[in-house]
N, C-alpha and C positions, 0 to 999 in steps of 0.2 A: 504494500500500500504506500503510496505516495505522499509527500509535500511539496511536490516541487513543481518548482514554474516550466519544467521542458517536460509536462504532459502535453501531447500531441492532443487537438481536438476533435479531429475527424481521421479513420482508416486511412493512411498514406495510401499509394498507387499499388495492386499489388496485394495487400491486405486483405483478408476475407470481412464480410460485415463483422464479427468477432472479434476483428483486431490480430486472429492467428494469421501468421503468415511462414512460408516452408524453412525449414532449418538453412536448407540446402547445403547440408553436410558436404557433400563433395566436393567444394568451392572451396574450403578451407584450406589456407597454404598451410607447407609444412613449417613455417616459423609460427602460424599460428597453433597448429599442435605441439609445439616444443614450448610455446608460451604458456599452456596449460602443464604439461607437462613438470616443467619446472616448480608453478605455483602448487601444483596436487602433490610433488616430492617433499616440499619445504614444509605443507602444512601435514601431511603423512607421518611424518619425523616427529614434527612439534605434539600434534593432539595425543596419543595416546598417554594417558595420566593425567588430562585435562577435559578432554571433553566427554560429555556423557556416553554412556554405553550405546544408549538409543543411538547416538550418530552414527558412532563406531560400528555396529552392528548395520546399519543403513548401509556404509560405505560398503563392506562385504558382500552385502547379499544382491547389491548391485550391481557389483566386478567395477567400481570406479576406478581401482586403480589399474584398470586396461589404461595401454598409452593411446593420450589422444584426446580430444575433444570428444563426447559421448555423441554417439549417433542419438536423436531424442526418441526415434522411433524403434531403436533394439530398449534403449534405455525404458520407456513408456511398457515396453511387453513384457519387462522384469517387475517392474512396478506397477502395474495390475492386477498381477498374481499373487504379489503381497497385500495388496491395499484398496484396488479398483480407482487409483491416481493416477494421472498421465502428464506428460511434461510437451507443454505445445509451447512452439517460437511466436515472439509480438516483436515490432519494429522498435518498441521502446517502451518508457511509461505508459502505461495506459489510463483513460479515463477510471474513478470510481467505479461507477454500476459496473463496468465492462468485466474488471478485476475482482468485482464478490461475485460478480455470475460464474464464472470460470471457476472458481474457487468453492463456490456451492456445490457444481455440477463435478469437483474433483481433477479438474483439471490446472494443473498450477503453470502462469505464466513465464517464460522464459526467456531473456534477450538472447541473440544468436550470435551476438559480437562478442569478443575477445581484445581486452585491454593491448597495449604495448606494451614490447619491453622494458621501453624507461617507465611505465605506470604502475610496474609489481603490486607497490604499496598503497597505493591510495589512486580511489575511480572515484568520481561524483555520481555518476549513473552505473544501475549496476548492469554488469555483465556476464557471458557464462559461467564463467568461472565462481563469481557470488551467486547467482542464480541456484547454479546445477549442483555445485562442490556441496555450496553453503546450505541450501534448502532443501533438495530432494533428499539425501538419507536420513531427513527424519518423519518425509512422509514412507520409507517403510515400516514403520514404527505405528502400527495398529491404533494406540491409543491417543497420538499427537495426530497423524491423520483424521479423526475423527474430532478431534480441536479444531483443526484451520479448517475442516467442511462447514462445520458450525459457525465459526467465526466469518465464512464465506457469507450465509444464511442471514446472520444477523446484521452485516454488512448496508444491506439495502435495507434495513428498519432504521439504524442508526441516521441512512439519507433523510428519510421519512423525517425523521424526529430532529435532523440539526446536529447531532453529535457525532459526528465524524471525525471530529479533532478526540473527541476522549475515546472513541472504537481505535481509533488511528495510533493510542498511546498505550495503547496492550497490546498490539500489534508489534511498535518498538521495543516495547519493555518483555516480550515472551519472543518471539519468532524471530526478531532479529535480534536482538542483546538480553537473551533470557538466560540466569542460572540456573541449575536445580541440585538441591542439595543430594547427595548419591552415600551409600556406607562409609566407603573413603572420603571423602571429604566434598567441597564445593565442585563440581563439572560445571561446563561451558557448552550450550547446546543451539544457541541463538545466532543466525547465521554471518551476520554483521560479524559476530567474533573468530566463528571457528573459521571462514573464507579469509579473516584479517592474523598475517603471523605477529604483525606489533599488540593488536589488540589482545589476543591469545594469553599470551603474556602479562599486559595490564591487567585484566578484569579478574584474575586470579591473583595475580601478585603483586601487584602495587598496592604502598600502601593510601595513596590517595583517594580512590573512588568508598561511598559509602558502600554496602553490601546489606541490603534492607530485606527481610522477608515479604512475600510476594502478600498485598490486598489488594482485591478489585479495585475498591472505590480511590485508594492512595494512588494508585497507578494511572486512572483516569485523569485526575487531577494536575499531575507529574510535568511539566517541562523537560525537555530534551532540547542535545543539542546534535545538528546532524552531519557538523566540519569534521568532528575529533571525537578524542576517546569520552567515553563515558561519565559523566560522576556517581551516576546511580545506580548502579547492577541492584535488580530484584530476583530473588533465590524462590522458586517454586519448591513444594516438598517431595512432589513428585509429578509426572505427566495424566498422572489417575486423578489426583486433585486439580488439578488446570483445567482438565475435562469436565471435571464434577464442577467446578465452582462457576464456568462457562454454562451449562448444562442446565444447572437448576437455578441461576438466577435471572428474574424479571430484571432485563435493561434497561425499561420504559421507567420505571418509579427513579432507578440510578442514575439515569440522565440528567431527570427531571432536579436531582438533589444535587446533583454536582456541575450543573451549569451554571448554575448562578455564583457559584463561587468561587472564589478568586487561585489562580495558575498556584502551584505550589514553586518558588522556584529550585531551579537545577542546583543539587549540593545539598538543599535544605533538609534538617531532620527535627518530627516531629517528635512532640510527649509519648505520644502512643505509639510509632512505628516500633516495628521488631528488629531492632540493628543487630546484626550480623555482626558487623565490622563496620565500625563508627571512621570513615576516611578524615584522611590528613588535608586533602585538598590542594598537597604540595602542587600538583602538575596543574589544576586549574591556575594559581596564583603565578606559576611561572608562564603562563601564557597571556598574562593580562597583561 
């Protein structure tokens, strides 16, 4: 889900009404498969002792680590067998509705481009490599797939109602920059992190960013920032609880209670939050 001003407003040329448009896997030069290549070895190294199982497990039962850019249509026929998810290419950002419909119906959107090589570290828009690396192995993950179907669903209620900045801040705060706490310790499962090798590193081990246990209504609330690292990682207990708390609660009365009042800002921690790890804020203060 988007904030950004290079949402496209209508299907570029090309584009099906849906906004999918073909991988065309076979166009892909071989620097652009050696650019994946590189990025999937260097985070292949780093994750394991960091990020959740669920990913870990995703990446295997996928065959990600075949060389190469995933073909989306071998990749979609693995991932249906698991989950009944499928991984379709869009020219870019897509509009809202466009992105919860897809996303209802199971189908997760994908860019088909591949960053440079002087870009390793940091994209503005994402790309396959965040898309595909970052997001599909935790739709084989039975229990998170049927989160982001849901979240797909609820998507177009949130239009309805106006709250698409607070739907759009669970979204940040779990799918892209979510923790969840595991036996061994804190994992990283949010895609933002586990596709980023510097972030990897911060949102476990630094000790600036806060580490707050995960509430609905605090995380609607929540500011973010979308240049740089994080100050607030929120720790899920598990992907059974995300599910359930998605599941069984009315959004319509939560909107209604947390629209009116005022952004929490980025860094800040409440009387009530459940602090993990109370951050230093050293890295926000060295950027200002």
């Amino acid at each position: 889900m988007s904030n950004d001003s290079h949402v496209l407003e209508r299907p570029p040329e090309g584009a099906a009404a849906d906004w999918t448009i073909p991988q065309n896997w076979r166009a892909y030069t071989a620097q652009e498969h050696a650019t994946w290549d590189t990025l999937f070895e260097r985070q292949a190294r780093l994750l394991p002792g960091r990020a959740s199982q669920a990913f870990l497990r995703g990446l295997d039962a996928l065959r990600l680590s075949e060389s190469g850019i995933p073909n989306f249509e071998e990749l979609s026929e693995r991932l249906m067998k698991l989950t009944g998810w499928q991984v379709v290419a869009v020219p870019g950002l897509v509009p809202d509705d466009v992105f919860f419909d897809h996303m209802a119906n199971r189908r997760f959107v994908a860019g088909n481009f591949i960053r440079r090589p002087d870009q390793l570290d940091y994209l503005q828009e994402p790309d396959v490599f965040h898309d595909v690396f970052g997001h599909v192995p935790m739709l084989a993950d039975p229990v998170f797939a049927d989160y982001l179907e849901a979240y797909g669903r609820g998507g177009v209620r949130a239009m309805e109602l106006g709250a698409l900045k607070q739907l759009g801040r669970l979204y940040w705060y779990t799918v892209e920059f979510g923790l969840v706490r595991e036996a061994e310790g804190l994992r990283i499962y949010g895609a933002g992190i586990v596709s980023s090798s510097a972030e990897s590193r911060f949102a476990l081990d630094d000790p600036s960013p806060n580490r707050i246990g995960f509430d609905l209504k605090r995380v609607m609330r929540t500011d973010y920032r979308i240049d740089d690292f994080q100050q607030n990682y929120f720790v899920i207990p598990s992907f059974d609880e995300l599910l359930r708390a998605t599941i069984e609660t009315d959004f319509a009365p939560l909107y209604e209670e947390t629209l009116p009042l005022a952004d929490i800002p980025i860094a800040e921690i409440l009387p009530d939050d459940d602090v993990i790890t109370r951050g230093t804020q050293e890295y926000a203060r060295s950027k200002s």
